[in-house]
VOGU-3710 file (C-alpha; in Angstrom, 3 decimals, decimal comma):
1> xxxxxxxxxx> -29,859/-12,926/23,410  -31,433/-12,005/20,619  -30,393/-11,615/16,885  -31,061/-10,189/13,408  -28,900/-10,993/10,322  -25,879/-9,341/11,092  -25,613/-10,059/14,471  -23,661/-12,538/17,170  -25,699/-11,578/19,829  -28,204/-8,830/18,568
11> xxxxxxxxxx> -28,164/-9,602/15,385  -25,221/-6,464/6,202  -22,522/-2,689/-6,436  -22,491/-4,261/-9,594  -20,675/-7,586/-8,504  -20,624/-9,456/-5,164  -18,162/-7,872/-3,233  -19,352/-4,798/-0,878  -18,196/-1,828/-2,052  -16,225/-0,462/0,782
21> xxxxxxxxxx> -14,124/-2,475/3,574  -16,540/-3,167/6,789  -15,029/-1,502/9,471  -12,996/1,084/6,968  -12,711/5,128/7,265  -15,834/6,313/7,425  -17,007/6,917/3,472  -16,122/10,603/1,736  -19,262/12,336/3,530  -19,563/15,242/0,842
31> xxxxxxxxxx> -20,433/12,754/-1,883  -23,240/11,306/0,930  -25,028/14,669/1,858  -24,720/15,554/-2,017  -27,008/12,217/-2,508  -29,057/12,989/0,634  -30,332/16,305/-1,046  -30,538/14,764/-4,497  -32,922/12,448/-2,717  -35,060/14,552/-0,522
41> xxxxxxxxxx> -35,534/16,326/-3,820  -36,537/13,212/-5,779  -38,701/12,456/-2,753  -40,518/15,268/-2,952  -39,537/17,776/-0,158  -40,187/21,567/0,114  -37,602/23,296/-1,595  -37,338/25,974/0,907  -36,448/23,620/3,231  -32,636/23,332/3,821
51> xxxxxxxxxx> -32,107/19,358/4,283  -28,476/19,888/4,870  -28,727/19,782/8,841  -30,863/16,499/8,404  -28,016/14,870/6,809  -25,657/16,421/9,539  -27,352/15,064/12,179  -27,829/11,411/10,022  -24,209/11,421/9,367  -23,512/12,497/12,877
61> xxxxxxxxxx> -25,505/9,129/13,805  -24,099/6,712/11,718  -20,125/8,049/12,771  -21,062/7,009/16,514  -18,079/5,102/18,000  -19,933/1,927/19,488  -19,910/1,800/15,111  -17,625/-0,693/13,756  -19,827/-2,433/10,779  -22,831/-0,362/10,523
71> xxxxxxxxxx> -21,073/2,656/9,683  -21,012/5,606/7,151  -19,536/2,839/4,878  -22,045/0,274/5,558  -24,361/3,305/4,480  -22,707/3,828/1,321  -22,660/0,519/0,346  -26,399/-0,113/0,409  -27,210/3,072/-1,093  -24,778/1,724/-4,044
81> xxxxxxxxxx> -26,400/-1,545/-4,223  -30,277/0,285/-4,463  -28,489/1,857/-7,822  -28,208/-1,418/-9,199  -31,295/-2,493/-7,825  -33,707/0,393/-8,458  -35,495/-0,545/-11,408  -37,224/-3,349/-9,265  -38,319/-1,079/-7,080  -41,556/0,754/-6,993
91> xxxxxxxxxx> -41,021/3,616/-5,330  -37,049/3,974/-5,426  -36,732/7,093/-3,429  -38,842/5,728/-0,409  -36,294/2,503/-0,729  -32,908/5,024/-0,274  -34,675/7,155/1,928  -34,956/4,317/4,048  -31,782/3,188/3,533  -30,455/6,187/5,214
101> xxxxxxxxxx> -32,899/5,727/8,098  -32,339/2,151/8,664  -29,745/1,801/10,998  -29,300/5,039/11,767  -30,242/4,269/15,309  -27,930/1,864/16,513  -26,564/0,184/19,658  -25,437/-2,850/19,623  -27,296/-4,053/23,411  -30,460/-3,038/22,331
111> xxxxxxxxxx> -33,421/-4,746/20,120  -35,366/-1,585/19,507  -32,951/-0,329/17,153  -35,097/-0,275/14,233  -38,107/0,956/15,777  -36,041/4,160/16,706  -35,203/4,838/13,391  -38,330/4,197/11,858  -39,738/7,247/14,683  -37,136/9,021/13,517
121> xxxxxxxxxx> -37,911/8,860/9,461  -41,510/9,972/10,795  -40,709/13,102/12,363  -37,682/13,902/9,849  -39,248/13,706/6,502  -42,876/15,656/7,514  -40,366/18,625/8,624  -38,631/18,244/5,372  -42,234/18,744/3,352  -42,114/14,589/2,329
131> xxxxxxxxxx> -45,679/13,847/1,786  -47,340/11,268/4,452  -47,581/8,792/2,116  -43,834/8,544/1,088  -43,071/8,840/4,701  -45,455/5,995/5,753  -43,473/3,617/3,103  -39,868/4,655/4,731  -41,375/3,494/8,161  -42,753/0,406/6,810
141> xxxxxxxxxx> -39,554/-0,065/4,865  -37,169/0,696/7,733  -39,190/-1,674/10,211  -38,677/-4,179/7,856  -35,210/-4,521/8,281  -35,660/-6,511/11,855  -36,675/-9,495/9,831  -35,724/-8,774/6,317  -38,590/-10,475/5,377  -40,586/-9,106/2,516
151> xxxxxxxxxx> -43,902/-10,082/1,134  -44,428/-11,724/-2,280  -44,758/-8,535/-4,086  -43,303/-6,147/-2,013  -40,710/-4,674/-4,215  -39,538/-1,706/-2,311  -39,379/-4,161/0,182  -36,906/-6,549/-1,642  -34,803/-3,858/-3,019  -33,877/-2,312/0,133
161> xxxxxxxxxx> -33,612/-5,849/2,477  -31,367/-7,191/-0,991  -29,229/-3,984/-0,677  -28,587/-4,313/2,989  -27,601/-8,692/3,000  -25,206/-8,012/-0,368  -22,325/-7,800/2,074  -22,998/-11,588/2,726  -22,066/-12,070/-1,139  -18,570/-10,374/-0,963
171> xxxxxxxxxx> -14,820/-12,452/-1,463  -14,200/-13,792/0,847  -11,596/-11,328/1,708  -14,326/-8,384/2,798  -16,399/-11,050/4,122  -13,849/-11,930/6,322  -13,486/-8,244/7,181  -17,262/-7,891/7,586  -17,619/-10,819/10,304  -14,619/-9,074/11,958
181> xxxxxxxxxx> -16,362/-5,694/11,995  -19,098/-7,408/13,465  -17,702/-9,207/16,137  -15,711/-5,366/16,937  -19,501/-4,336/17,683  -20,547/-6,894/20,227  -17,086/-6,773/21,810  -18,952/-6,659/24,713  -20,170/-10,280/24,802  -18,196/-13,150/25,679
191> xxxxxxxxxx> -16,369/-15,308/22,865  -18,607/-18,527/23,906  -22,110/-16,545/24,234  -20,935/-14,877/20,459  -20,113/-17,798/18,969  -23,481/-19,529/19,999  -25,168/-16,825/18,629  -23,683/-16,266/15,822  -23,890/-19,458/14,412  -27,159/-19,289/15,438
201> xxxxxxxxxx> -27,690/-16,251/13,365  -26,170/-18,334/10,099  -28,141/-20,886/10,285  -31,045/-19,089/9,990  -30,017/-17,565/6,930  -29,120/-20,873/5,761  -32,145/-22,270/6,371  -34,300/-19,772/4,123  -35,475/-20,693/0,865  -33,775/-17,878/-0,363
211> xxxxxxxxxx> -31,795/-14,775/0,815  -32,318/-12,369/-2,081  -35,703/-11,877/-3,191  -34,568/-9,186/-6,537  -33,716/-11,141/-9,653  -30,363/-9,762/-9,419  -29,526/-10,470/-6,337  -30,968/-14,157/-6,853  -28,580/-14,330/-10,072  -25,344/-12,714/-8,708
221> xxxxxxxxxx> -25,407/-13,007/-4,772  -27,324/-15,790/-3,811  -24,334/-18,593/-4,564  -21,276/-16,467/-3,050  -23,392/-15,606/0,092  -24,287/-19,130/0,995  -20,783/-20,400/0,582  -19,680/-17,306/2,865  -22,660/-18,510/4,996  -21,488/-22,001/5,518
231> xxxxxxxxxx> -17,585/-21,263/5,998  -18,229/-18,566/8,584  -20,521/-21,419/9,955  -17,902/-24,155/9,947  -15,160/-22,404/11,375  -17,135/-21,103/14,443  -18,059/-24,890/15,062  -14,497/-26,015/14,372  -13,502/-23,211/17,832  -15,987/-25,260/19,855
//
């Protein structure tokens, strides 16, 4: 199996807690395509472009059923989290361009997930009149998310990989509701083989130096998340 840092088997505000419920109604998708057009706008595209099918088609994506955490939610959460977090960023309307783009291929079975999306940010944003630079950095940014892993420096880079592991930061209510909506995706894998890898999965996190690489998430999420971390942890060894 393999993971990323949501995952069990294939394996994310001002405060701590997430902004929505993981797993909830999918998020009010007029006030989503009004930000996707603010965005494409900020981002530079051609004005006589319409880029309300491209958020159609996005939305369309991140509503898919096999959906039960890395939903339209999900989506709005991050995108609320890069508000708090956009003055670190250097380019903050590559960083939620790429949040839009970053999971929105998704199936739980497979591992090319992200690679799919970042293709699909490539021929997207070109169509929409989104220079080749910009569109280059939402690739890069969107492939980043397998490891969420930035480089000393990268600051798009820790904006958008902050905004996406907040949810590991939330009471522990939601993040009880997150791990839930989590194991809904991979209901397809046996409780053993899950467990296995999702502890797997948490100690990985555990084991970095640090999860948040933004000063604020340092300050406000870092704490909350690790004690989510290591409960989540404990209890899955406590079912073995």
């Amino acid at each position: 199996m393999t993971s990323d840092a949501h995952g069990g088997a294939h394996e994310d505000t001002r405060d701590a807690a997430p902004h929505g419920t993981p797993g909830a109604a999918p998020h009010d998708t007029g006030a989503l395509r009004a930000h996707w057009r603010s965005t494409v706008t900020a981002a530079g595209a051609d004005p006589a472009r319409d880029p309300g099918p491209y958020a159609d088609r996005l939305l369309t994506a991140w509503a898919e059923p096999q959906r039960k955490y890395h939903t339209t939610a999900h989506l709005a959460d991050v995108l609320a989290r890069i508000d708090v977090l956009a003055d670190h960023a250097a380019d903050p309307a590559a960083v939620r361009l790429a949040a839009w783009f970053h999971d929105a291929v998704y199936r739980p079975d497979r591992s090319e997930n992200e690679e799919r999306s970042a293709v699909l940010a490539e021929r997207a944003l070109p169509e929409l009149g989104i220079g080749a630079d910009r569109t280059a950095e939402v690739a890069r940014l969107v492939r980043l998310t397998v490891t969420h892993d930035p480089a000393p420096g990268d600051t798009d880079g820790e904006a958008l990989c902050d905004a996406d592991l907040a949810v590991l930061a939330g009471a522990p209510r939601a993040y009880a509701a997150y791990a839930a909506a989590v194991r809904a995706e991979y209901g397809f894998v046996p409780d053993e083989a899950f467990r296995a890898g999702r502890a797997a999965v948490l100690r990985q996190l555990l084991d970095l130096p640090r999860l948040f690489r933004t000063p604020y998430g340092a300050a406000h999420w870092e704490a909350p998340a690790r004690a989510n971390l290591a409960a989540e942890l404990a209890e899955l060894s406590s079912q073995t």
